[in-house]
Each structure stands twice: as structure tokens, then as C-alpha cells.
TIVO-2410 file (N, C-alpha, C; in nm, 3 decimals):
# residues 89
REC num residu      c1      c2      c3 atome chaine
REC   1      X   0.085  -0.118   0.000     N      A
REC   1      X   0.000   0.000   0.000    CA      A
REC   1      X   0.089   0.124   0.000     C      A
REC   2      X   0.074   0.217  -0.091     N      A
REC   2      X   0.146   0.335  -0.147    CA      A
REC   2      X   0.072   0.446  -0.051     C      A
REC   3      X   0.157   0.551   0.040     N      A
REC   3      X   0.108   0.677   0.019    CA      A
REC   3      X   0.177   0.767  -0.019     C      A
REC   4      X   0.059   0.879  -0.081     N      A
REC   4      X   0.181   0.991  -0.120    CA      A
REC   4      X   0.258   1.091  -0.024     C      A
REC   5      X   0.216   1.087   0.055     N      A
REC   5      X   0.338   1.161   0.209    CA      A
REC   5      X   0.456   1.098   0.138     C      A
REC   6      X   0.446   0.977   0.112     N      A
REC   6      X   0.617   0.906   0.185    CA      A
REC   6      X   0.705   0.946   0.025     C      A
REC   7      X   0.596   0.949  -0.056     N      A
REC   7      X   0.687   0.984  -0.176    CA      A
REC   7      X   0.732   1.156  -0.184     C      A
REC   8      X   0.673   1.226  -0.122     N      A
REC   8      X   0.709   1.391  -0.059    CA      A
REC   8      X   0.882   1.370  -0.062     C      A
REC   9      X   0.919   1.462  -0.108     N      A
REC   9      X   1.047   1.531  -0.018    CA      A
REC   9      X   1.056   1.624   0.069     C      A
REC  10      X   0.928   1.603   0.153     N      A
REC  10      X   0.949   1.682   0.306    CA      A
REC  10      X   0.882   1.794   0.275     C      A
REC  11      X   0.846   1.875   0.172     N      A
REC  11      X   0.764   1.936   0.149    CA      A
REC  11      X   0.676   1.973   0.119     C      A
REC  12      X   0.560   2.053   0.090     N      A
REC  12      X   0.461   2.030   0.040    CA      A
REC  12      X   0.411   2.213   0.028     C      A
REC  13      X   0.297   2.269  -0.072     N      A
REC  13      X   0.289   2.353  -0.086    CA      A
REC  13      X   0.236   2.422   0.003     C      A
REC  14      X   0.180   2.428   0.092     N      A
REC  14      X   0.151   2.517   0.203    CA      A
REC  14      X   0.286   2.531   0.270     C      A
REC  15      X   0.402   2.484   0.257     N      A
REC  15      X   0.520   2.485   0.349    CA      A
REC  15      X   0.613   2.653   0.226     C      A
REC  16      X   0.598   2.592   0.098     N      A
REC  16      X   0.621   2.661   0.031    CA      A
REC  16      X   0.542   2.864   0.049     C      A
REC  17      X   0.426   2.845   0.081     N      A
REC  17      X   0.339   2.977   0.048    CA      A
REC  17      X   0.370   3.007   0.207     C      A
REC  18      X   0.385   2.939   0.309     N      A
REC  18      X   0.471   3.019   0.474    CA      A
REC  18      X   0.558   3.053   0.400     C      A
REC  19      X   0.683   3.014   0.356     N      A
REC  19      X   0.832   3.096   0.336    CA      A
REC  19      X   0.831   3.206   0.241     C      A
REC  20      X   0.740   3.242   0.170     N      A
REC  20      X   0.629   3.344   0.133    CA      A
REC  20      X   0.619   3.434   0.236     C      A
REC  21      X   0.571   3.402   0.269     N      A
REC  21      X   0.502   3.505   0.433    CA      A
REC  21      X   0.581   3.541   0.527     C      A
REC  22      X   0.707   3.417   0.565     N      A
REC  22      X   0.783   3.469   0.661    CA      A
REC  22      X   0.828   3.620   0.638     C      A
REC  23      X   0.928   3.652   0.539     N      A
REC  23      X   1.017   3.812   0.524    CA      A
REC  23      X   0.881   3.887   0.549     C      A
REC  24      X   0.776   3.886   0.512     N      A
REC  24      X   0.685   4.013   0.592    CA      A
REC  24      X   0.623   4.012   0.710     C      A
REC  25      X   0.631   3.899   0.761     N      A
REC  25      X   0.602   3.910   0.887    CA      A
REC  25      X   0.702   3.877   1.038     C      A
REC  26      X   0.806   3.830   0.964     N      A
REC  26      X   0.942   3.910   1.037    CA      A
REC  26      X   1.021   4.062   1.016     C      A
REC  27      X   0.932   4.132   0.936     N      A
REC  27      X   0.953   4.282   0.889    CA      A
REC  27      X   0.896   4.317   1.033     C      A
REC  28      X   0.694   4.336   0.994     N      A
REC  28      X   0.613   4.358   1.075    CA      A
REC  28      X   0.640   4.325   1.229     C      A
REC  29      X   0.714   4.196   1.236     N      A
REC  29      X   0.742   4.218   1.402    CA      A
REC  29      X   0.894   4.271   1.483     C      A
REC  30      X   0.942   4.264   1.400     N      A
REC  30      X   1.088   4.324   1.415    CA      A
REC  30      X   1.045   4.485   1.426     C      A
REC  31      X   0.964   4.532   1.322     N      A
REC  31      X   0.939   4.696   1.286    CA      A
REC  31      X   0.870   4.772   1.465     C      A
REC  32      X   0.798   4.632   1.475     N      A
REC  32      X   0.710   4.687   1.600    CA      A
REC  32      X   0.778   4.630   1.693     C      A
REC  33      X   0.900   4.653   1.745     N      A
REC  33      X   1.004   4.616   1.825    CA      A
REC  33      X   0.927   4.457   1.935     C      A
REC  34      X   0.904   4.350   1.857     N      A
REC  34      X   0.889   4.216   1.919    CA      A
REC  34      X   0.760   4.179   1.987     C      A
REC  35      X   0.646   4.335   1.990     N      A
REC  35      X   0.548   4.375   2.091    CA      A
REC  35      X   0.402   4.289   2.010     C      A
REC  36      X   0.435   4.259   1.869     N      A
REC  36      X   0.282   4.213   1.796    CA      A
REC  36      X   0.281   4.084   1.793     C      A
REC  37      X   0.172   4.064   1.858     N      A
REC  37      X   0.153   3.870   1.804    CA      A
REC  37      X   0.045   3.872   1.711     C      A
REC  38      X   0.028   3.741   1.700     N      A
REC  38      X  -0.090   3.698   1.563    CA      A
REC  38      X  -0.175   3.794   1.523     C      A
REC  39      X  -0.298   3.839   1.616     N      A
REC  39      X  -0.391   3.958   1.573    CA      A
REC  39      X  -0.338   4.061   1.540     C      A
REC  40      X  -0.215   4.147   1.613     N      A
REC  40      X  -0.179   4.240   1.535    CA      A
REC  40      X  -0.116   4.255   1.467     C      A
REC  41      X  -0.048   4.124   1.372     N      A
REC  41      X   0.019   4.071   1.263    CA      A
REC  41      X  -0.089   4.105   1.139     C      A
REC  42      X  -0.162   4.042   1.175     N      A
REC  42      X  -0.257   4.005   1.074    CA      A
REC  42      X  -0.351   4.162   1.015     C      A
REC  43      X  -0.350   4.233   1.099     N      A
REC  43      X  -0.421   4.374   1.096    CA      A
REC  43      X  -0.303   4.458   1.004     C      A
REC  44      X  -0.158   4.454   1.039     N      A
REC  44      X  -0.084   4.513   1.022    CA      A
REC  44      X  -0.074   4.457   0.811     C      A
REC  45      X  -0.105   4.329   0.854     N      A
REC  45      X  -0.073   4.239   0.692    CA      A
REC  45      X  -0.213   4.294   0.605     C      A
REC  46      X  -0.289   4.352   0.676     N      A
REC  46      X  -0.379   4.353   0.594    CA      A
REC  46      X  -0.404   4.528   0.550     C      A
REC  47      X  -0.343   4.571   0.599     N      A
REC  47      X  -0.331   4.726   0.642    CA      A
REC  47      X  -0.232   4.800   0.546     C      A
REC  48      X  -0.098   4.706   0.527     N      A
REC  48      X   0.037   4.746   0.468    CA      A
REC  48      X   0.031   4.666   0.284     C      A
REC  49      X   0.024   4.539   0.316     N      A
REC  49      X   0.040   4.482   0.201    CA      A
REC  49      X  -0.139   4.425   0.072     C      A
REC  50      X  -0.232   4.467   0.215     N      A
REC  50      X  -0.364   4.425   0.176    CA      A
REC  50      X  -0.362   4.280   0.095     C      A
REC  51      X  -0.306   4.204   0.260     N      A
REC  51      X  -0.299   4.055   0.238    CA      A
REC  51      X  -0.422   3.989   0.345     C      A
REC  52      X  -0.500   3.896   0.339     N      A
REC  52      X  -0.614   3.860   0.459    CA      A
REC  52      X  -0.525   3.693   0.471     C      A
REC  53      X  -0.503   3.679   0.584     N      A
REC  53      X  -0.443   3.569   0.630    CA      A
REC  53      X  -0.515   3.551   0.749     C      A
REC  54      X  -0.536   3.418   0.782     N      A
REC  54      X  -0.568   3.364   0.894    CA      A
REC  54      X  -0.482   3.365   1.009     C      A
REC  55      X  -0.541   3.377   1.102     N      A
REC  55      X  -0.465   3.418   1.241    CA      A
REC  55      X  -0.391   3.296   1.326     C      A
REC  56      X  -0.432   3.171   1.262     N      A
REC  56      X  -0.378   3.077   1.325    CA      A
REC  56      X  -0.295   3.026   1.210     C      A
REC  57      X  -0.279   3.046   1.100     N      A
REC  57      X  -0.194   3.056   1.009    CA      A
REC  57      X  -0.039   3.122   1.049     C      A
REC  58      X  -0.092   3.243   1.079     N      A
REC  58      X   0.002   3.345   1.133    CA      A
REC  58      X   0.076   3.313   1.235     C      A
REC  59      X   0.014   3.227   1.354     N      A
REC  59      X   0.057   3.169   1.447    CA      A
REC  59      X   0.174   3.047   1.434     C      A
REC  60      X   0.136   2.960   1.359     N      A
REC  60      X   0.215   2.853   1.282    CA      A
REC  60      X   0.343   2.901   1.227     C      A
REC  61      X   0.302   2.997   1.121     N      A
REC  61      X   0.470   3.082   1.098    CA      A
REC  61      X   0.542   3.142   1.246     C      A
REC  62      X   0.439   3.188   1.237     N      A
REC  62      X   0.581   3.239   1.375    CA      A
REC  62      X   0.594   3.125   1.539     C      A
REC  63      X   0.537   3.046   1.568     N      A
REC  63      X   0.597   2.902   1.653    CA      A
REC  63      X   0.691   2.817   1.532     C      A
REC  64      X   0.695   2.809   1.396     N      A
REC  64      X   0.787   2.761   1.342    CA      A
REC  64      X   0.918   2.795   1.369     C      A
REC  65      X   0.902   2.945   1.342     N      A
REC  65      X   1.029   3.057   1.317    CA      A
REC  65      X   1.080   3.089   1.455     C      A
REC  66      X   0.991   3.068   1.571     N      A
REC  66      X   1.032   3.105   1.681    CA      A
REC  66      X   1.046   3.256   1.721     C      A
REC  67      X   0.911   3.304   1.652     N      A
REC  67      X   0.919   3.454   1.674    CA      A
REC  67      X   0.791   3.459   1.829     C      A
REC  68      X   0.870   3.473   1.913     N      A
REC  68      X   0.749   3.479   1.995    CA      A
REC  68      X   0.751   3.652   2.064     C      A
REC  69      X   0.609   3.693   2.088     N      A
REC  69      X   0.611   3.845   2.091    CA      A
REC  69      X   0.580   3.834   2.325     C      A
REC  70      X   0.620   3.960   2.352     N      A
REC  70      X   0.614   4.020   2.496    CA      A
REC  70      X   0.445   3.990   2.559     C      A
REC  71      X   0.445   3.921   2.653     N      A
REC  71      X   0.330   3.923   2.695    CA      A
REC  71      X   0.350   4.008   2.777     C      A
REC  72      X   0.179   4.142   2.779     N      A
REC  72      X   0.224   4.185   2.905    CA      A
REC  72      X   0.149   4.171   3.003     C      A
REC  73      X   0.152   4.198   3.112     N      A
REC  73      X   0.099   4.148   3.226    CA      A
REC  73      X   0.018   4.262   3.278     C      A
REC  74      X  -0.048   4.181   3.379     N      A
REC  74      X  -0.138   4.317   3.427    CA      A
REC  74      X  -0.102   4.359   3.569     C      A
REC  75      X  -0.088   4.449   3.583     N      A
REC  75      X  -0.045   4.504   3.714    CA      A
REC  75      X  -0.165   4.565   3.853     C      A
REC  76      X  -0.153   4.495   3.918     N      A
REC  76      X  -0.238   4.506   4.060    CA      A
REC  76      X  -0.176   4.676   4.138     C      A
REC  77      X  -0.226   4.741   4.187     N      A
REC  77      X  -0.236   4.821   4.251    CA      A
REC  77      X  -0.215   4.746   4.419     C      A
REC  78      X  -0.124   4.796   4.511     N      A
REC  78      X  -0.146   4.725   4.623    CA      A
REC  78      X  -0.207   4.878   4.711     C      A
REC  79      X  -0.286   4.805   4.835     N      A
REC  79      X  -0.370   4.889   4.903    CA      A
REC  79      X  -0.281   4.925   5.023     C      A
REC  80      X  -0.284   5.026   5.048     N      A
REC  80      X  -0.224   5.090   5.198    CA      A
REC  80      X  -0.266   5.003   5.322     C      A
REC  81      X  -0.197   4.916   5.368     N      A
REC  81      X  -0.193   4.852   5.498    CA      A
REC  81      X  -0.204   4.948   5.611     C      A
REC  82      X  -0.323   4.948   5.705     N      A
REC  82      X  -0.276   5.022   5.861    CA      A
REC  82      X  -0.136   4.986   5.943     C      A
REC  83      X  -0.098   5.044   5.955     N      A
REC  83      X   0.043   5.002   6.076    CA      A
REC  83      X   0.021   4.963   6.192     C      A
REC  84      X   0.066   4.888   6.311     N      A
REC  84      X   0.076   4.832   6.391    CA      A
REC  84      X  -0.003   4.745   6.449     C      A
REC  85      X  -0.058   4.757   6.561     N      A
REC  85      X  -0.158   4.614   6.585    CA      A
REC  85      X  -0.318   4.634   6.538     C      A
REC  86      X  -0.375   4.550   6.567     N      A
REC  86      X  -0.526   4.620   6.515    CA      A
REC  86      X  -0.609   4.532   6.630     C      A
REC  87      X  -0.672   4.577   6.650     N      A
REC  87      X  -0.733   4.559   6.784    CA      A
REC  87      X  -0.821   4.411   6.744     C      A
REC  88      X  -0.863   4.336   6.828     N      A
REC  88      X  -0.989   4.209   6.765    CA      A
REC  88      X  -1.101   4.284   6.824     C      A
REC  89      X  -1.178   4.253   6.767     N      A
REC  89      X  -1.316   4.334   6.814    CA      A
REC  89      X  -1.431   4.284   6.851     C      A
***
């Protein structure tokens, strides 16, 4: 029993149309100093080059390439503690 995977040389055309995509969307995240992931890849691709790509597409190129962008975090406010003992009541 024949499949055609095994007769592949490792590639296949969707691998081809990413290496396509990579140089602009290692432009786009390099340009925006490392800060854009997928959604604002994809806004930026569609904005600059008026390309519509899928966002989990987008994702795939860049976990391939190992472009991963800054998560940022959210920051808590801490509350003014009373000082010294506090009575039980």
C-alpha cells in the first residue's frame, strides 16, 4: 500500500506559500520592536500589504520561526496597609 506523504520530499505547498510570508512578517514584528503577536500581525498584513491571512496561520509561521512576541501582564495596585496592631473586636 502506497502513500503519497512518503513519496514527498518533506515538502509540500503550504510549506512553500509560509516561506512566502515569513520576510513580511518578520519585517512587521521586528518593525514593532517584538510587541505584535498573531492579531496584530494580521491587521498590520492587511493594512500594509492588503494581504487577509488567517490568524492561526500566522501563528504557525511564527511558533515555526520562533518569533514569539512580549506578553504583558497586568499590574495590581497594592492597598495601603494600617500600621501596627489592630485591635480584635
Amino acid at each position: 500500500m502506497s502513500h503519497k506523504w512518503l513519496a514527498r520530499n518533506g515538502s509540500c505547498a503550504l510549506d512553500e506559500r509560509d516561506k512566502e510570508l515569513y520576510p513580511l512578517i518578520l519585517k512587521i514584528f521586528e518593525e514593532y520592536a517584538d510587541t505584535h503577536g498573531r492579531s496584530l500581525i494580521k491587521q498590520a498584513l492587511k493594512n500594509e500589504y492588503d494581504l487577509t491571512i488567517n490568524e492561526k496561520r500566522i501563528a504557525r509561521i511564527m511558533n515555526k520561526y520562533g518569533l514569539h512576541c512580549w506578553i504583558r501582564r497586568k499590574r495590581f495596585k497594592k492597598r495601603p496597609q494600617p500600621h501596627g496592631n489592630i485591635p480584635n473586636i
